[in-house]
N, C-alpha and C positions, 0 to 999 in steps of 0.2 A: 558292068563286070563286078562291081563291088556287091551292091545288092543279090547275082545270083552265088557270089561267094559265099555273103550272108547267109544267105536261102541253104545252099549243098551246107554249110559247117553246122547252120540248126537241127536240118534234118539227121545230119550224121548222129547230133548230139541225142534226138529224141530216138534214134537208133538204138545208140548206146542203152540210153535208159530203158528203152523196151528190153532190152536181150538182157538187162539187169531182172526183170522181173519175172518170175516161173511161173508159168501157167495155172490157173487149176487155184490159186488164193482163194481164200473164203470170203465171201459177202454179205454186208447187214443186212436185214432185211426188217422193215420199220410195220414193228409189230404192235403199236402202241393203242389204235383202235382196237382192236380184235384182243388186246388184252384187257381190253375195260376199260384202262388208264383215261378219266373225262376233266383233270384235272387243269386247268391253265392260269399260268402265271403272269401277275399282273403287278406294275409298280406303281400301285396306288392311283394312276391319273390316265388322261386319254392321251396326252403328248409328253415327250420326253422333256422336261425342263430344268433339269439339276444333278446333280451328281451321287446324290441319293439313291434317284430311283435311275440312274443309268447303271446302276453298281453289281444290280440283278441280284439274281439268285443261284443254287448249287442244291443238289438231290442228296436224300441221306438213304444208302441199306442198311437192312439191320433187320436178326430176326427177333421182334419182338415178341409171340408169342411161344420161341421155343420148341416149333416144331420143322426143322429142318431148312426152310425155306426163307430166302432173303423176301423183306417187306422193304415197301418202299415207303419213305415219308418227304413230302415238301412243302418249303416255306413260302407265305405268300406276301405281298407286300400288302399296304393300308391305304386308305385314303386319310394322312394326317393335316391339320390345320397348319401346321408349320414347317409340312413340305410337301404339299401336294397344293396344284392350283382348283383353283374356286369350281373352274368349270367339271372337276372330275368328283363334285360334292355327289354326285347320283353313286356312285361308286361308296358310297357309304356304309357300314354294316353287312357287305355285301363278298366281302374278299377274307376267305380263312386258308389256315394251312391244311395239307391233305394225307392223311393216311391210309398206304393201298396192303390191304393182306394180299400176299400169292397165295392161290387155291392152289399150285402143284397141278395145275394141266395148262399152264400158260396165260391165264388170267387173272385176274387181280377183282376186288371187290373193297368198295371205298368203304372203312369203317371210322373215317374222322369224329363224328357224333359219337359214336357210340363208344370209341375208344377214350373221347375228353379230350383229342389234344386240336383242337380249331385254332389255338394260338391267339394270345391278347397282344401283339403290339406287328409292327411291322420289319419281316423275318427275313433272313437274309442267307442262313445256312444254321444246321443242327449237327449235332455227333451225338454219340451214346457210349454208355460205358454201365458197367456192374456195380454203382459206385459203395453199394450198402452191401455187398458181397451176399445176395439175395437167390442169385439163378437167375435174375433173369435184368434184362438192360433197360436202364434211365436212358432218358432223352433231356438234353438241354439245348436248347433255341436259344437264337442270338438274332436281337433284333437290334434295330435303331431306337434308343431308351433301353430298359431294363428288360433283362433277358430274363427268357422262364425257362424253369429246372421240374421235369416232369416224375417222378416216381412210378416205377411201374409196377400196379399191383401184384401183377402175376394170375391176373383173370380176363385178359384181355383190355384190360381199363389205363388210364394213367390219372395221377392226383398233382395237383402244382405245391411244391413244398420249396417254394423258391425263396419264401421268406426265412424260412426256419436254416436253409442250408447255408442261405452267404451269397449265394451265385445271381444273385440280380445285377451284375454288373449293370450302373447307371449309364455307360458312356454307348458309343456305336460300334457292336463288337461285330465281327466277320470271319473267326476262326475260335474252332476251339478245341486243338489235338490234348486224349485224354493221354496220360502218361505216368510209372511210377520214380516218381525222379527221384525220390531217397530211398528207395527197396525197402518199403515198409510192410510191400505189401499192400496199400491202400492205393487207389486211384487218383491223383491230384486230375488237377486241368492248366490248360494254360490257354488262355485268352487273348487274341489279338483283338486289338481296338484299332479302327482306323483315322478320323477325324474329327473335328469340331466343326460341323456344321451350322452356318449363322442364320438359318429360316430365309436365305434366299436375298439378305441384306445388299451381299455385295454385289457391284452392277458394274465394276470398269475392266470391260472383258469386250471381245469383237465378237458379234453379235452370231456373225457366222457359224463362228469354231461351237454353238452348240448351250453352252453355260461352263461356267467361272471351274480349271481346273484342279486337280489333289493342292499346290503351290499355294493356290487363295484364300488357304486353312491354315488353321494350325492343326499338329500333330496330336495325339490322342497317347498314352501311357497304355501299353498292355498291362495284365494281370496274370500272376503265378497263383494259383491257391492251391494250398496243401489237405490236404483230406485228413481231416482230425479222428476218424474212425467212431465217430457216435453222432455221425446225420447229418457234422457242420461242416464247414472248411471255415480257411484265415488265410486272409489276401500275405503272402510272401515276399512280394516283388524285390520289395527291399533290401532285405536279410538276403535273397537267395542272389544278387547281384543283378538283376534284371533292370535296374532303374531308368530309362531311358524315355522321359516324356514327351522327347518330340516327332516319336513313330507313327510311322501310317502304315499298319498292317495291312494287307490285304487276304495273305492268307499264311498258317504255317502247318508247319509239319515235326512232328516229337518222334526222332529215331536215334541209334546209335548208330551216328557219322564216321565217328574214329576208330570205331570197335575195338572197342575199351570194356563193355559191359556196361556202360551206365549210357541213360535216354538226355539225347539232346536235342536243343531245339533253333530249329531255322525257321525265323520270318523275313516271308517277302514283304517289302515296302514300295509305296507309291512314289517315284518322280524323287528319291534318295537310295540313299545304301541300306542293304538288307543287314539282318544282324544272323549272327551266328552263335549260340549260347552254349558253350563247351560245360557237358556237366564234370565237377572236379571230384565226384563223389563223397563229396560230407556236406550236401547242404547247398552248396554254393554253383555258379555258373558264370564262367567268365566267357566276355565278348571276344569272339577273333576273328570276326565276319573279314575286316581289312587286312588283317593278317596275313589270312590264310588264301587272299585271292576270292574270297564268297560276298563280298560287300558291293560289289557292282558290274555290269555286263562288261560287255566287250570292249578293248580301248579305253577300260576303267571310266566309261562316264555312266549317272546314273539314268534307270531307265526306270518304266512304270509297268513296275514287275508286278504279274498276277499273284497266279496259285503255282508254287514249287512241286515238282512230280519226282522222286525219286526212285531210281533202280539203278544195279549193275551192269550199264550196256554193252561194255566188252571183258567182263567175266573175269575180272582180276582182284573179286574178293571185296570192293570197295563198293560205297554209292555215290553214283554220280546224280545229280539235280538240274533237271531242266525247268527253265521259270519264262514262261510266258510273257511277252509284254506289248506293247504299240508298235512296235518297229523288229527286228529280226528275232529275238528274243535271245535266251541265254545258256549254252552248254555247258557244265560248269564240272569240269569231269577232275578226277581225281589223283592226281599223279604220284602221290606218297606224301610227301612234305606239302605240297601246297593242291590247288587247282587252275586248272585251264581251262580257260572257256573256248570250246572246238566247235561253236556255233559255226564256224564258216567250213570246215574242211570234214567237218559232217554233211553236209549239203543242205543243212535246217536253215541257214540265212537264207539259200534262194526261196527254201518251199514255203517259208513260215515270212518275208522278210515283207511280201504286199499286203498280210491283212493283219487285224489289231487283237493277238491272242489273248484266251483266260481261260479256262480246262482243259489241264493237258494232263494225259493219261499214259504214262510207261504201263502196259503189257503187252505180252507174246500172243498177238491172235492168231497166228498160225501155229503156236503149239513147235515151234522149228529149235528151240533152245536160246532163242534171242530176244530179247526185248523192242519191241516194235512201241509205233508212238501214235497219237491222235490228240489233235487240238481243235477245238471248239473253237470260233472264232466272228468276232460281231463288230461294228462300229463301234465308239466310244461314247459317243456326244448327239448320235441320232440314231433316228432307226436305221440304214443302211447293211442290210444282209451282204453278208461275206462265205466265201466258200471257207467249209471244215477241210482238215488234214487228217489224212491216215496217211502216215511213211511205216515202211517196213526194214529193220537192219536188218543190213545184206552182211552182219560177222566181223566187216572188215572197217567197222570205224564209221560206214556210211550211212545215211538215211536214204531210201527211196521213195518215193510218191509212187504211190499206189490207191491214189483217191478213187481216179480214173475207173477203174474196174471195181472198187467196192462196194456196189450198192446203186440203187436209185437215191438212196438219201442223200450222196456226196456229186450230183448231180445238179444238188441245187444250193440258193444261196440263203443264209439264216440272222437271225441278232441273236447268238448264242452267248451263253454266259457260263455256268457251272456245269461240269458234266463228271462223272460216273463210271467204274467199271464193277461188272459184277458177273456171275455166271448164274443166273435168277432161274434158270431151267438144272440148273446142276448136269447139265451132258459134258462137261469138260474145256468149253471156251469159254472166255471171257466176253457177256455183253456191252453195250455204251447205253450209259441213257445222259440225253444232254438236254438243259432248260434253256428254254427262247423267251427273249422279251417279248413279254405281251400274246400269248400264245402258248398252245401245250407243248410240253413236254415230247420229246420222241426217244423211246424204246427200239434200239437197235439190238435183235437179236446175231449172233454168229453164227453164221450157217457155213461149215466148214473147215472152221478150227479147230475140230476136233480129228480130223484126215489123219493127224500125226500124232503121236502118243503123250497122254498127258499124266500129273501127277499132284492130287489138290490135297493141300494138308490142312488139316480143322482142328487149330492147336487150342486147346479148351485149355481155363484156370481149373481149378478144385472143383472138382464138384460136376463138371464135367458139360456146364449148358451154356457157358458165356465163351468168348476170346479170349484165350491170354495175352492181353497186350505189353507189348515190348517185347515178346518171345522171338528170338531169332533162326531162321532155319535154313539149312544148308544139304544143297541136295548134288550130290555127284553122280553123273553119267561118264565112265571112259576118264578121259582127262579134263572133264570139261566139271567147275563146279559153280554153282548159281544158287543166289544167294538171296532171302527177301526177309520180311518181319512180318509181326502181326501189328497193322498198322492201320488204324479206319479211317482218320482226316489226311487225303492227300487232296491235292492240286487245290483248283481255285472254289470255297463256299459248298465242297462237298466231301461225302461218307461214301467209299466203294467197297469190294466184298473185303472183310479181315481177313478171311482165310486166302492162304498164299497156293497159288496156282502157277506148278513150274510144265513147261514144253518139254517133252523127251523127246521130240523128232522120233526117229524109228528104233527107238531102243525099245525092249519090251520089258526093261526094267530099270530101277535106278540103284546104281551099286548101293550109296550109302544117303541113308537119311539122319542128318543131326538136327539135335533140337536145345539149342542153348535156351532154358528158361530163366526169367527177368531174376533171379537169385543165383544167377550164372555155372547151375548144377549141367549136363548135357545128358541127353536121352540119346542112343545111338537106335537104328533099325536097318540091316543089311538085305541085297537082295527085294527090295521092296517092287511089286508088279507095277505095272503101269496102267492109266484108264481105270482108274479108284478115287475114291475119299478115303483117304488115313484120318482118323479122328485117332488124336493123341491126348489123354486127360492130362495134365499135370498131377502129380503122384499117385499115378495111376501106373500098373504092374508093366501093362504093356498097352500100345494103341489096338483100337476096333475097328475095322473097315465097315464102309458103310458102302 
C-alpha cells in the first residue's frame, strides 16, 4: 500500500507539473554543424587530472567588426609543462583560441589567422570593451599566466598591446567584467583571479574524488585597474578598497545592485564566501557581501559558487542573482534591505540540486515578460556528462522544468562548462551557446521565442558603433515594469549579447522606454512598437530603428 501511495502522489505531482507548462514553448535546435562552427575545446591533455584543466572554458559575443552581427570568439586551453601530463605532449602547438565572423545567413566562417588573435597562453574566458574610445571593441583574454590585451585595429585584424597597457595580469585570471566605476567616462576592468596552483605537488587527496580541491590552494588577490585614458591603466585595488588576498574567484559581474547610479561588483568564490563591493561613488568600494545576506548560500554555509547570472525575476525593480554551484545552488533574491536565498521555494533546489552547475543564463525565451533560466552543467573532477536545465518562471516566484520538451539537445547528457546567450540571427529570441570539455561547442538556436512580442534595445556610447556599458534600461508594459543593463560578462567564463532583449508577451507595444546612461542623464521614448531593434546613440537627438 505504501509504494502504490508513493506511485498515485508522484504521478499526481508530475501531473501538476505538466498542467504548469503551456503547450506550444519554443525549442533549441543545435545548429552548430550547419553553421560552420569546427572549433573544439580542449584542456590541454587527454585525461582530466587537476583542477586547472577541469575548470574549462566560457564563449565571448561581440561584434567585432561593426557590422551588425554578434561574432563569436573562444578560448582554448594548452598543453603546459607545469600542468598538463607528459602523455598529452602530442597535443603540443596544436591547441589555439578561435574566432567565428557571422556572415548574417546563419553561418559563421573561422577567421582566427587572419584576424591575429590564436592566443599565446592557456585561455580560460575573454570580454571586450571600447577601451581607447576607437569605434570599435578590444578583446582581452585571460589565461592561466599572463593575460593578453588585444587592440582592435578596426580592419578586421587585432595587435597584442598587452605590454604597453598594464593588463598582463601574472596570476590565474577567470573573469573580467569591464566597468566605468568612477564616471570618468573611460573603461576600467576588474579581474578575478582564482588560485595558486602548485604544478601538481600536492598528492594527499583520495584518489577517487578525481584531483586535490579549490581548499588545497591558496587563494589568488583580484585586480581593479583604472583606465588612465592614454593606452595604460594602474592596478587600483588598494586605494579603491578591494584588498582581499585570499579570493578564489571564479567568475564576477559589474552592475548597479543597489540602483544608486554607480557600477558594483559581485564576485563568486570557490568553497568560501563571495564578496560584494558596494561602489560609495568617489573612488572607493566597500565589502558587504556578509552584510547584506550575498556572502554565502543557503543555511549560511559556503558553497563552490560558479558564475553569478543576474536579472529581475519577479519584476519589483531590483536584481536578484542566481550562482551556480556543486550542490543545489543559490537564489539570492532581493527583498529591500537585505537578500534571501529562495533556492528552495523556487523549485531550483529540486531541478538544479542532482547535478554540479557552472553557466547559468537568466533570460526570457519565450518572450512571455518573465525571466526564464538555463544551467549548463558537467562533473567536477571527471568527465561524467550531466543533464542541462532550461526552467521557465511561471510569474508566481516559481521555476518550472521544461528540459523535457526543449530540444534534442536537453535529451542528452554533457561535461558542460561556460555558456552564453545571444540572439546571433537577430529574429528576436534569445540563443544558447554552451562549451563542453574536450569537445565542440553547441549553438543552440530559438525556434519559437519569438511567438510573443519582443523588444531589443542597442544602447550605443558616442559615436554610435560600441555598447554603452553600465547603461540602464527600463521598459514598461501595463503595470508591469522590467528592468536590465548593458552588461557583457555574466555567469560563469563568459560574454553574452550586451544589448538588452525585453519579452512583451502580447502587447503590441511598450508604454515607456527609459534609458538611464552611466552619467545618470535619462533618455525617455513613449509608445515604442514591438518586434524591432531601437538603437539608441548616446547624445544622440533621438534613437533609429533598425
Amino acid at each position: 500500500m505504501k509504494f502504490a501511495y508513493a506511485g498515485a502522489f508522484l504521478a499526481a505531482v508530475l501531473l501538476l507539473t505538466a498542467g504548469q507548462i503551456p503547450p506550444d514553448l519554443p525549442v533549441f535546435t543545435d545548429v552548430t554543424r550547419p553553421a560552420g562552427i569546427t572549433f573544439k575545446y580542449s584542456f590541454g591533455d587527454h585525461e582530466l587530472t587537476n583542477i586547472v584543466e577541469g575548470t574549462g572554458a566560457g564563449p565571448t559575443f561581440f561584434d567585432y567588426n561593426n557590422d551588425g552581427l554578434l561574432d563569436i570568439y573562444f578560448v582554448n586551453g594548452r598543453w603546459q609543462k607545469n600542468v598538463s601530463d607528459n602523455r598529452g605532449r602530442d597535443l603540443q602547438e596544436k591547441l589555439f583560441n578561435g574566432l567565428y565572423k557571422n556572415n548574417g545567413d546563419g553561418t559563421f566562417t573561422d577567421v582566427t589567422e587572419k584576424a591575429g588573435v590564436t592566443g599565446t597562453g592557456y585561455g580560460f574566458s575573454s570580454s571586450t570593451a571600447d577601451f581607447d574610445k576607437d569605434g570599435d571593441l578590444d578583446l582581452y583574454v585571460l589565461n592561466y599566466g599572463p593575460n593578453t590585451f588585444y587592440r582592435n585595429n578596426g580592419d578586421g585584424t587585432f595587435t597584442d598591446i598587452t605590454e604597453q597597457t598594464g593588463l598582463g595580469d601574472p596570476l590565474w585570471s577567470l573573469s573580467a567584467p569591464w566597468l566605468d566605476y568612477d564616471n570618468d567616462g573611460d573603461l576600467d576592468v576588474y579581474v578575478g583571479n582564482y588560485l595558486e596552483y602548485d604544478d601538481g605537488k600536492f598528492r594527499a587527496y583520495y584518489a577517487a574524488a578525481g584531483y586535490p580541491g579549490p581548499l588545497s590552494y591558496s587563494g589568488q588577490q583580484d585586480h581593479l585597474y583604472r583606465n588612465n585614458g592614454n593606452g595604460t591603466f594602474t592596478d587600483v585595488t588598494q586605494e579603491a578598497g578591494m584588498l582581499n588576498p585570499d579570493g578564489r574567484a571564479m567568475s564576477a559581474v559589474a552592475a548597479d545592485l543597489n540602483n544608486d547610479g554607480w557600477v558594483d561588483v559581485y564576485v563568486a568564490n570557490d568553497a568560501m564566501e563571495n564578496y560584494y563591493y558596494e561602489n560609495k561613488g568617489n573612488g572607493t568600494f566597500e565589502e558587504k557581501g556578509l552584510f547584506l545576506g550575498l556572502a554565502f548560500g543557503q543555511h549560511g554555509q559556503g558553497v563552490s559558487s560558479m558564475g553569478p547570472a543576474i536579472a529581475d525575476i519577479d519584476r519589483d525593480g531590483n536584481y536578484d542573482i542566481f550562482i551556480p554551484d556543486m550542490d543545489y545552488g543559490s537564489l539570492l533574491v532581493n527583498k529591500g534591505k537585505l537578500y534571501e536565498d529562495l533556492i528552495d521555494s523556487s523549485n531550483l533546489a529540486v531541478i538544479c540540486g542532482q547535478f554540479t552547475g557552472w553557466g547559468a543564463i537568466f533570460f526570457d525565451y519565450d518572450n512571455d515578460c518573465w525571466t526564464d533560466l538555463f544551467v549548463s552543467n558537467g562533473d567536477a573532477h571527471h568527465e561524467y556528462p550531466e543533464d542541462p536545465v532550461m526552467t521557465r518562471n511561471n510569474g508566481k516566484g516559481e521555476f518550472v522544468d521544461v528540459a523535457r520538451g526543449a530540444g534534442e539537445y536537453f535529451q542528452h547528457k554533457y561535461v558542460a562548462r561556460g555558456s552564453a546567450g545571444a540572439d546571433f540571427d537577430n529574429d528576436g529570441d534569445i540563443d544558447l551557446l554552451v562549451v563542453h570539455l574536450n569537445s565542440t561547442p553547441t549553438l543552440l538556436r530559438n525556434d519559437g521565442g519569438n511567438k510573443n512580442n519582443w523588444l531589443k534595445i542597442d544602447v550605443r556610447a558616442p559615436g554610435g558603433k560600441v555598447p554603452c556599458i553600465g547603461a540602464r534600461v527600463t521598459v514598461t508594459v501595463g503595470n508591469l515594469k522590467m528592468i536590465d543593463e548593458v552588461i557583457g560578462v555574466r555567469g560563469y567564463l563568459s560574454q553574452s549579447d550586451s544589448r538588452v532583449n525585453f519579452g512583451l508577451g502580447k502587447a503590441a507595444r511598450a508604454d515607456l522606454v527609459e534609458i538611464r546612461w552611466p552619467d545618470r542623464t535619462v533618455q525617455r521614448f513613449r509608445n515604442v512598437k514591438a518586434n524591432q531593434i531601437l538603437t539608441v546613440v548616446k547624445d544622440a537627438r533621438s534613437g533609429k530603428v533598425s
